[in-house]
C-alpha positions in Angstrom: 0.0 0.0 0.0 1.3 3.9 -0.9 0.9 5.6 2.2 1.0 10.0 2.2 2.3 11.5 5.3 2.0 15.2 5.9 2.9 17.5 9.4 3.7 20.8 10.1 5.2 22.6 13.2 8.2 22.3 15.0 10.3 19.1 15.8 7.7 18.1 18.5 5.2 17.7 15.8 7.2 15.8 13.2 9.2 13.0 15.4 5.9 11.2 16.0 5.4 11.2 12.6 9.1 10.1 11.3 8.3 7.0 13.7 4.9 6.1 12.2 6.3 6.7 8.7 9.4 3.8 10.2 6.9 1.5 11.5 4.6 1.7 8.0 7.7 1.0 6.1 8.8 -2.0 8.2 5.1 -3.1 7.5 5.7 -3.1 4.1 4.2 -0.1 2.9 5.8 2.2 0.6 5.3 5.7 2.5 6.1 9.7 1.4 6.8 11.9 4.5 6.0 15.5 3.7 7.2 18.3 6.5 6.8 21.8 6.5 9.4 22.6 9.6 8.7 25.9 10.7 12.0 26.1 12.8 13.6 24.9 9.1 15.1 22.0 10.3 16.4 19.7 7.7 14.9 15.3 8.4 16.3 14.6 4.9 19.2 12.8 6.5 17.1 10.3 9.2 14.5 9.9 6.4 17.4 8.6 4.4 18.7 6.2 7.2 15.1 4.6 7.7 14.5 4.6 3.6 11.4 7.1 4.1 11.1 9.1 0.9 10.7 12.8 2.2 9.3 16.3 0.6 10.6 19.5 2.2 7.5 21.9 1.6 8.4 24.8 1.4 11.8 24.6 1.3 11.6 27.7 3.3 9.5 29.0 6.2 10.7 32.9 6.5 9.5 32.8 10.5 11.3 34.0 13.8 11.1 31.6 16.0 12.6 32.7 18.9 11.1 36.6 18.3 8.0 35.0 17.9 8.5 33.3 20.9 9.8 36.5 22.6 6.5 38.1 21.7 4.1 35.4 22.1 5.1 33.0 25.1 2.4 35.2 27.7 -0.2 35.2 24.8 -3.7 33.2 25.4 -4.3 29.9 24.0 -6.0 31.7 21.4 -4.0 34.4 20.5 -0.9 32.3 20.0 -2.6 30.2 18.1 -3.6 33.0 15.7 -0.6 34.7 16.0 1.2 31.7 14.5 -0.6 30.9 11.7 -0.7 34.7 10.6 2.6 33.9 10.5 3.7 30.3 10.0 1.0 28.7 8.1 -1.4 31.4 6.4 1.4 32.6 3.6 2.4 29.1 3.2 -1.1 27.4 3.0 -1.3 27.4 -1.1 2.0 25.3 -1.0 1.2 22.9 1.4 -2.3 22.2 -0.5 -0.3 21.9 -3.5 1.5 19.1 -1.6 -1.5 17.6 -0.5 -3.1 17.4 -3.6 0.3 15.5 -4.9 0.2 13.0 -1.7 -3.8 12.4 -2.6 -3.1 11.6 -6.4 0.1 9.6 -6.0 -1.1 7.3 -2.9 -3.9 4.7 -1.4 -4.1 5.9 1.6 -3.4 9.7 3.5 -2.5 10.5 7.4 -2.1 13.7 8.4 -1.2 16.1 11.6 -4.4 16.8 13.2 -4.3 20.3 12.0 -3.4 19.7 8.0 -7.1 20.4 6.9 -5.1 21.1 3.4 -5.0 17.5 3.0 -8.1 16.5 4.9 -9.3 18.5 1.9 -7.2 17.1 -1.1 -8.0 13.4 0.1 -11.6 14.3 0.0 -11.5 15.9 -3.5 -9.7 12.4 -4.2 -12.2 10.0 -2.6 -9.1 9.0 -0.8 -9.3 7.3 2.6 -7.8 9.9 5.4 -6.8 9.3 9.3 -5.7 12.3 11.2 -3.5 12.0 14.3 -3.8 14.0 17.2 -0.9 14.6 19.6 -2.8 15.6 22.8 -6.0 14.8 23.8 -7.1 17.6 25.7 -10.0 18.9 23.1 -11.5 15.5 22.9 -15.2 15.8 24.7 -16.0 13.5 27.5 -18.9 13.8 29.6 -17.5 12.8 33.2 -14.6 15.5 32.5 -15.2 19.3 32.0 -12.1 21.1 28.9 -9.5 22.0 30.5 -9.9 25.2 32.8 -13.5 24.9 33.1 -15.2 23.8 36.1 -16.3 19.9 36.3 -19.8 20.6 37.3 -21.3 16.8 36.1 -22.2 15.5 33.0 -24.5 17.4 31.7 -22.6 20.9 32.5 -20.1 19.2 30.9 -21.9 19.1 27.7 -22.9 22.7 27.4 -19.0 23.8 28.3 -17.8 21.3 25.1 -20.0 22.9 23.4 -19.2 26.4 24.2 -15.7 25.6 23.8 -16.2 24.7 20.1 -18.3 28.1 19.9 -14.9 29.4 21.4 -13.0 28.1 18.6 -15.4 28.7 15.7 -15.5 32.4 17.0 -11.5 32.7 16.6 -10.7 30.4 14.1 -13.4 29.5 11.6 -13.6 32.0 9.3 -9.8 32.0 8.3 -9.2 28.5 8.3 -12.4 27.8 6.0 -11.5 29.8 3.4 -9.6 27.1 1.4 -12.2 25.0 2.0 -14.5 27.3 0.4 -12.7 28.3 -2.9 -12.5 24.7 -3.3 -16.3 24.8 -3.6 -16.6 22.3 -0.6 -19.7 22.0 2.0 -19.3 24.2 4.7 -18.3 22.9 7.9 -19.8 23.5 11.5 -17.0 23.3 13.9 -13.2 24.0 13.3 -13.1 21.6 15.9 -13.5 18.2 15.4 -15.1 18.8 12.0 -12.6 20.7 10.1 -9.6 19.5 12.0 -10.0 15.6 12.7 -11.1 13.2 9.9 -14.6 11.6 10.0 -13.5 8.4 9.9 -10.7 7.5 12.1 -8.6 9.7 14.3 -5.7 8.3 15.9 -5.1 9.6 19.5 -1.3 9.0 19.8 -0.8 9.2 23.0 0.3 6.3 25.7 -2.9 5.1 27.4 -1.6 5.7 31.1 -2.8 9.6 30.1 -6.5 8.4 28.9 -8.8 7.8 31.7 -12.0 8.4 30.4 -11.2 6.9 26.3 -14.1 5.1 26.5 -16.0 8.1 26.3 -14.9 9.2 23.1 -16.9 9.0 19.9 -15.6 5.6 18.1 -13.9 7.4 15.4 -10.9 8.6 18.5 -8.6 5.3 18.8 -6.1 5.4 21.4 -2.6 3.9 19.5 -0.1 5.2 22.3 3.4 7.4 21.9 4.7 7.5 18.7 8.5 6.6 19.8 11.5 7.0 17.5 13.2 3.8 17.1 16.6 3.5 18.7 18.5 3.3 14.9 16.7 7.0 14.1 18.3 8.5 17.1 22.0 6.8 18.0 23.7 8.9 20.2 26.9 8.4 22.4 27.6 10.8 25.1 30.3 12.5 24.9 33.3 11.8 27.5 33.2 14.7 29.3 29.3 14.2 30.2 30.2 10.3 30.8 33.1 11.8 33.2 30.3 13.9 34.9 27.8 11.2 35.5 29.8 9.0 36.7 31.6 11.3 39.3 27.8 11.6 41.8 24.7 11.2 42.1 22.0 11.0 39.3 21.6 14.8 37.8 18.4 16.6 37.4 17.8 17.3 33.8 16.5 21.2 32.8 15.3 22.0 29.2 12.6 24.1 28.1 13.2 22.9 24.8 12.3 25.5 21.7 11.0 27.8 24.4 14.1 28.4 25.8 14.2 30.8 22.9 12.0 33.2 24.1 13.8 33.9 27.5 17.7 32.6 26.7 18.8 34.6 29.7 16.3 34.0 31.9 16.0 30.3 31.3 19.5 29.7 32.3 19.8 32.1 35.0 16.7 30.5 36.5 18.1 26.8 35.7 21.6 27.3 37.3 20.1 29.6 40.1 17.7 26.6 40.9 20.2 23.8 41.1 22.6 25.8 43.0 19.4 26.8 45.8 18.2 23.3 45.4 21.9 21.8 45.9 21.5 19.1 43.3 24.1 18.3 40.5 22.5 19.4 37.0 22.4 19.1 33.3 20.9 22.1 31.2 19.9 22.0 28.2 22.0 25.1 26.7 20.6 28.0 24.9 22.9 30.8 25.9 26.6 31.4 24.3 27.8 32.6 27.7 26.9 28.4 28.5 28.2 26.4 25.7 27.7 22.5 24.8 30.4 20.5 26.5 31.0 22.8 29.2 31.0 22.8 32.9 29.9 25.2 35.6 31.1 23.3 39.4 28.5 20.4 39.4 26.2 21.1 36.6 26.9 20.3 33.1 25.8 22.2 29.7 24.4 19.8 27.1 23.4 20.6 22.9 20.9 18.9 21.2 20.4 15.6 21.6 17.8 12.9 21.9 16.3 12.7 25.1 15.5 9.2 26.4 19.0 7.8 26.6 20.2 10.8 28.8 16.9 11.1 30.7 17.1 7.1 32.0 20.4 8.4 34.0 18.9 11.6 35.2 16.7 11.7 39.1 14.0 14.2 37.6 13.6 16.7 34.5 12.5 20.3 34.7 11.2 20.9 31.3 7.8 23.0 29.6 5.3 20.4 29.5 5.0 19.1 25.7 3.7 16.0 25.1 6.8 14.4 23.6 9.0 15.5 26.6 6.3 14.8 29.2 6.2 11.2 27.7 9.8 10.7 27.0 10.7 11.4 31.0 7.8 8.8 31.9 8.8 6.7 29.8 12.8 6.9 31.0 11.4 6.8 34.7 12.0 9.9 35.7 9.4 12.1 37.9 8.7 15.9 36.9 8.9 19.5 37.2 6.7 20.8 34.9 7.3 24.8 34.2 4.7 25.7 31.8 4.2 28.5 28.9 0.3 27.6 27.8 -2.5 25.6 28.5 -1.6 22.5 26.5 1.4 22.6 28.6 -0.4 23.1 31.5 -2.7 20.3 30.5 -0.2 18.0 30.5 1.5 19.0 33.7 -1.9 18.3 35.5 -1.8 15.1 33.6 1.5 14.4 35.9 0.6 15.3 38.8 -2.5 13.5 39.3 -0.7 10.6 38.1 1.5 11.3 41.2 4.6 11.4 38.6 4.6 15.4 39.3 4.2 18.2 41.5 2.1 21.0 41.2 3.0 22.9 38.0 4.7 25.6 38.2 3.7 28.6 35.8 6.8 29.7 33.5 5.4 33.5 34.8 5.5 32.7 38.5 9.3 31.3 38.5 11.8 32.1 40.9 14.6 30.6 41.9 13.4 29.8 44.9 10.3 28.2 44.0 11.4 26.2 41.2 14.0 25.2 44.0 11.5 23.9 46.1 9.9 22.2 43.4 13.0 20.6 43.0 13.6 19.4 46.3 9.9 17.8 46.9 10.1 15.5 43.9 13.8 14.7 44.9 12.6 13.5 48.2 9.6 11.7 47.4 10.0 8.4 47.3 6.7 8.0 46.0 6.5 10.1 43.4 10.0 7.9 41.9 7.8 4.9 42.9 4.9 6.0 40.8 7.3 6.9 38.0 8.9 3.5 37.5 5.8 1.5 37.4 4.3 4.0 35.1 7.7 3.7 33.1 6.9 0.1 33.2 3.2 0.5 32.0 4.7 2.5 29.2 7.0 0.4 27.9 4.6 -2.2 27.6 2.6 -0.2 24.8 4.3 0.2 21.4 2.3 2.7 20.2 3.7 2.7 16.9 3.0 -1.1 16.4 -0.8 -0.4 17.5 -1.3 2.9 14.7 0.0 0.5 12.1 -2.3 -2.3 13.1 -5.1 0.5 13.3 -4.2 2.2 9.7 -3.9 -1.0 8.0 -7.1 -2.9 9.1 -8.9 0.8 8.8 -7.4 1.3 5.0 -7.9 -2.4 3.9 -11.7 -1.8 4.2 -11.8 1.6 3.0 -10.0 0.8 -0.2 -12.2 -2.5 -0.3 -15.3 -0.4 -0.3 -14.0 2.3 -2.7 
């Protein structure tokens, strides 16, 4: 089967998809990755390694990350969200339809990034089977949970704030993001969300099961596959000697990233990360994003790291500070380590409340509200909780018992064998 693979956004939103696109080709499926990377990174090299074939589209996204980021990081939900694709998506929507039309004609069957309506829309003009995949879970409806920062008044409160937050969304978001759908002389849809965004027919929730309590609430169409996890041979890394030197000369580190964010508040970031570890007394590795700080180097106990992949690191660290996206909140699970959970937005937020009533967190810590001194404290009450670390492992254990990338291939095949079957 010819498989079309499309995302957009920034690494977070295509390394679930390079290990999807690794597990359908081990499946036997010929599969096209396409990525439009607004940070402009480059996945032509690991596409090559795991024999993906891969379209860069555009070749260029003219965007300021870390100004945007500057500007944007105390924005609303909303107004980030609008603030980006004004100027991330928006001028480069025409392109990426162009590439979605391309996927629908030249393959069977399409997946996309839960937000790629482009080629939600291409595979409909098609008559092409399409599965969207959603990386958090937080705007799915259930009736026994109210969204996320609205009260949980019971189930049938519940119901009216769903629907007002759809209202919330079609108010903000609807007119803009239908317009393609119009010129293309298509019905018109009711709700941005899930009608514009998620397909009709199968949405895969890729997210490990430990953070879905109430799944079997969702409409049928939501399928739980679990973490989309790169494959050890997509992300071989050594440490280098110097870090093998430093975790070897005390006790387990506490690992400090903020990942892209960091961009935003360079300065800040670090002065709050060494400030912390220093109050907090524990050794340290930050993820650097200052030159004063470089890769490789070393400030008394705490260590400066580059880019790297995360998992191998993380399984040596005690506990990682870190933002609160879903592949980071999943990766330090998954590597047993509890969290500190520092967040920028709501989805971040979302996720660090997913941790701590897991007991795998503390109380999350607004990225506004940090200090030295409370991230400090933070710090200390994860370090000393022997239950939280309990609770950690045996959800690292759960974890690793899921292969979420195993399940979505399962789920796309036995979803696109009877689509193309009824076709």
């Amino acid at each position: 089967m010819k498989i079309g693979l499309q995302t957009w956004g920034s690494n977070g939103d295509v390394r679930p998809m390079l290990a999807l696109a690794d597990g359908m080709q081990k499946a036997g499926h010929s599969l096209t990755l396409a990525v439009s990377s607004i940070d402009n990174s480059d996945y032509s090299t690991v596409c090559r390694d795991l024999n993906i074939r891969y379209i860069r589209t555009p070749e260029l996204i003219t965007f300021d990350m870390p100004a945007f980021a500057r500007r944007s990081y105390r924005m609303n939900t909303l107004q980030w969200l609008n603030a980006l694709l004004e100027e991330a998506f928006f001028p480069y929507e025409q392109i990426i339809y162009q590439t979605s039309r391309r996927l629908s004609q030249e393959n069977d069957c399409l997946l996309g990034h839960h937000f790629l309506y482009p080629l939600k829309l291409a595979a409909a003009r098609q008559d092409k089977p399409y599965i969207s995949i959603t990386l958090c879970h937080a705007a799915i409806d259930t009736v026994s949970r109210a969204p996320f920062r609205f009260a949980n008044l019971g189930p049938i409160i519940n119901r009216m704030e769903w629907r007002l937050l759809h209202l919330l969304f079609d108010f903000a978001l609807k007119k803009r993001l239908s317009e393609l759908w119009i010129r293309e002389n298509m019905p018109p849809v009711k709700h941005v969300y899930p009608d514009l965004l998620t397909s009709e027919q199968l949405n895969l929730v890729a997210v490990d099961p430990l953070f879905c309590p109430h799944s079997d609430e969702w409409a049928p169409l939501h399928r739980i596959c679990g973490f989309l996890n790169l494959p050890d041979a997509a992300q071989v890394w050594q440490p280098p000697e110097q870090l093998r030197d430093f975790l070897a000369q005390g006790e387990a580190p506490v690992y400090m990233t903020f990942g892209s964010l960091q961009q935003a508040v360079p300065e800040w970031s670090m002065e709050l990360f060494i400030s912390a570890a220093e109050t907090a007394g524990c050794r340290a590795i930050i993820q650097t994003s200052s030159r004063d700080y470089p890769a490789g180097s070393r400030q008394g106990d705490i260590y400066f790291i580059g880019s790297h992949p995360h998992q191998p690191l993380f399984k040596h660290c005690a506990a990682v500070v870190h933002h609160g996206g879903a592949g980071t909140t999943q990766s330090a699970v998954r590597s047993g380590c509890p969290s500190i959970v520092v967040p920028f937005m709501d989805e971040q937020l979302f996720w660090g409340r997913q941790l701590q009533g897991l007991g795998l967190a503390g109380k999350p810590l607004l990225a506004r509200n940090a200090t030295r001194g409370r991230l400090a404290k933070r710090i200390a009450i994860v370090l000393q909780s022997g239950t939280m670390r309990d609770n950690t492992r045996r959800a690292a254990l759960q974890m690793l018992q899921h292969d979420g990338v195993a399940s979505a291939v399962e789920l796309i095949q036995r979803f696109c064998g009877k689509a193309l079957i009824s076709v």
